[in-house]
C-alpha positions as CSV (number, residue, x, y, z in Angstrom):
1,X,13.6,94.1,-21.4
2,X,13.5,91.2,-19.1
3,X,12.2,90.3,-15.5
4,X,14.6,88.9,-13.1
5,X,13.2,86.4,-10.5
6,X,13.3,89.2,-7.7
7,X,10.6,90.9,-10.2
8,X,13.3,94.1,-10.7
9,X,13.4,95.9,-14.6
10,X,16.5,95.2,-16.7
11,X,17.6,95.7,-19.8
12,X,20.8,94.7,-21.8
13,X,22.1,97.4,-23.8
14,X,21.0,100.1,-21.3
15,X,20.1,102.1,-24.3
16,X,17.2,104.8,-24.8
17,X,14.3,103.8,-27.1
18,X,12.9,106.2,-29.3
19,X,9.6,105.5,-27.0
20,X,11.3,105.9,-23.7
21,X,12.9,109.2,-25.1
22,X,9.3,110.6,-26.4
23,X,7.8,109.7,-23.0
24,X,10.7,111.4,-21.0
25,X,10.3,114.6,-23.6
26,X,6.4,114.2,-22.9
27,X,6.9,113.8,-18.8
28,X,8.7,117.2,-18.9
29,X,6.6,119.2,-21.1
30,X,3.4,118.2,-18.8
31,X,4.6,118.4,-15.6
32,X,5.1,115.2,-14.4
33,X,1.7,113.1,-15.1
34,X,3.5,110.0,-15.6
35,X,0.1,108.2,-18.0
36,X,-0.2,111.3,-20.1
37,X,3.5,111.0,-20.5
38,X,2.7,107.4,-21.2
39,X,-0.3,108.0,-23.5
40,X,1.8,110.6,-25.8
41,X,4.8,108.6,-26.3
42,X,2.7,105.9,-28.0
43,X,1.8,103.5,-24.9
44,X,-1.9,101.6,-25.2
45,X,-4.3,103.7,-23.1
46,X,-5.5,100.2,-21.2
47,X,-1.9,100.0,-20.3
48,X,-0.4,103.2,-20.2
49,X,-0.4,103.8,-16.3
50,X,1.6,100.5,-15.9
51,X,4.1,101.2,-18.9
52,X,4.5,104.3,-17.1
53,X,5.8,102.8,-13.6
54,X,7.5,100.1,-15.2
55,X,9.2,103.0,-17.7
56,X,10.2,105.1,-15.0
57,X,11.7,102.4,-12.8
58,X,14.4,101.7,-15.8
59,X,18.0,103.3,-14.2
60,X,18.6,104.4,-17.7
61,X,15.4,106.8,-17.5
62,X,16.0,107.9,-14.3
63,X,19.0,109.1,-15.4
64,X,18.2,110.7,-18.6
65,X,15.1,112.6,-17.0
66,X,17.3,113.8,-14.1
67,X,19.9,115.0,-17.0
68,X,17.0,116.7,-19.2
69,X,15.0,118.2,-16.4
70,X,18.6,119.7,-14.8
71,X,19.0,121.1,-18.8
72,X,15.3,122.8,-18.2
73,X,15.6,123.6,-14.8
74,X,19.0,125.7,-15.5
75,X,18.2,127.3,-18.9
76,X,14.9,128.6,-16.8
77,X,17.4,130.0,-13.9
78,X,19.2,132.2,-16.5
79,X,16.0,133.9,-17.8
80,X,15.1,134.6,-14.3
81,X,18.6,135.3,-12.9
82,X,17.6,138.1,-16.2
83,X,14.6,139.4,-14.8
84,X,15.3,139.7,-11.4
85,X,18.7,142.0,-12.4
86,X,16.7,144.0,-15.0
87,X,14.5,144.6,-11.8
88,X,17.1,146.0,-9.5
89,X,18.3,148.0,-12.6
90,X,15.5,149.4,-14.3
91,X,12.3,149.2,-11.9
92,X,10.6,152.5,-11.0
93,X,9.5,151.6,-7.9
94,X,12.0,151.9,-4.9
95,X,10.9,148.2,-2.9
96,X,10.8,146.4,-6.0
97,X,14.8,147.4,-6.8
98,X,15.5,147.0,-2.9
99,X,13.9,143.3,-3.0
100,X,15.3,142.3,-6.2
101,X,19.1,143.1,-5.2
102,X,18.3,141.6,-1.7
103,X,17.0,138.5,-3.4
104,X,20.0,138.3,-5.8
105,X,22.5,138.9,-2.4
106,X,20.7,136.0,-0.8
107,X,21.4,133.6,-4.0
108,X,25.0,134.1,-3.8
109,X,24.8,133.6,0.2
110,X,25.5,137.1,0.7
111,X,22.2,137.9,2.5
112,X,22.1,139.3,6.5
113,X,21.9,136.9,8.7
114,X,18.5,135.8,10.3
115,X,17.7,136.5,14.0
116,X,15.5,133.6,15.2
117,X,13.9,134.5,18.5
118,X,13.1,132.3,21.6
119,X,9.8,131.4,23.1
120,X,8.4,132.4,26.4
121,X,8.5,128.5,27.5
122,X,9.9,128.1,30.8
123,X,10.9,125.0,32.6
124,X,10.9,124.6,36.3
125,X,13.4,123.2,38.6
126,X,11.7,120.5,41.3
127,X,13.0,122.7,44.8
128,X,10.9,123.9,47.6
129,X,8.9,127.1,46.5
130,X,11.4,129.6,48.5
131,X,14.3,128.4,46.3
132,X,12.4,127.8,43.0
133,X,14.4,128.4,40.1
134,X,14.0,127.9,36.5
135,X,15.8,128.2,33.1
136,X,14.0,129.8,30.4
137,X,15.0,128.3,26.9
138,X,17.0,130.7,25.8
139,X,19.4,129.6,28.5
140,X,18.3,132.9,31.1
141,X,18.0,132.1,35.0
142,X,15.0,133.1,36.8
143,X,14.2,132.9,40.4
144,X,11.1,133.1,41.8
145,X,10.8,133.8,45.8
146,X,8.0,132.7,47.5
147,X,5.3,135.4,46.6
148,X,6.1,134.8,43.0
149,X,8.2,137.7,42.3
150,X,11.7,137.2,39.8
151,X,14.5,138.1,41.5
152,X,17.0,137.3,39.2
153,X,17.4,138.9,35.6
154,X,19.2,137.9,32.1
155,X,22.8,136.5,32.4
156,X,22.8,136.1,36.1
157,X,23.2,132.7,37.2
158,X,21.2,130.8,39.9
159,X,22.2,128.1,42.5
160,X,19.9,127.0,45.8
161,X,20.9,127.5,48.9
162,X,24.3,125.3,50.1
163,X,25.6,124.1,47.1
């Protein structure tokens, strides 16, 4: 490993060290503490925070934690892609079959679509008070006479006076 003159990490053969593999191993297996990944590969403990960064900043590790943490990561989704059918199948409780088949419909997009709901917010249009209008967020007209009252309900559509 060398150090350019812009300070960045290289190395020549791009190649794993039997070091930078026990740390990666190590950085998995803890859950991401980068000095006790450090410390368990074999690093000094009076330099083991620094090996760390300087470790982790290689392209080459990137790239093979990325790979091995993808490995984990999907060899975990097929024990619980496992559980959560056994669930639907075999559960004796009614919600808990409902909620697993729901939650396996919604990993394969096939979920309901969610209905998000407007606020109350309501934003005023600057005419005098016997023509005041205003647009709710949801896109409804309202107007408002001058005693306060709405005289105009969803879908309808407002325009003062002589336009």
């Amino acid at each position: 490993m060398t150090r350019t003159s812009n300070k960045q990490l290289t190395i020549s053969d791009n190649k794993l060290t039997k070091r930078q593999l026990a740390f990666i191993d190590a950085l998995i297996s803890n859950g991401g503490n980068l000095e006790l990944a450090a410390l368990k590969a074999g690093y000094a403990r009076s330099s083991a925070r620094n090996a760390a960064y300087v470790t982790m900043r290689l392209s080459h590790v990137q790239a093979e934690f990325r790979t091995r943490l993808i490995q984990k990561l999907g060899a975990a989704a097929a024990g619980s892609i496992n559980t959560i059918s056994d669930l639907q199948a075999t559960a004796q409780s009614e919600p808990v079959r409902l909620a697993a088949a729901k939650d396996i419909l919604d990993r394969f997009g096939l979920s309901a679509e969610k209905q998000q709901q407007t606020g109350g917010i309501t934003i005023n249009i600057g005419l005098s008070r016997e023509q005041s209008a205003s647009k709710t967020i949801d896109g409804t007209a309202q107007a408002i006479d001058d005693q306060g009252i709405i005289s105009a309900g969803l879908g309808d559509t407002l325009s003062p006076e002589g336009e």
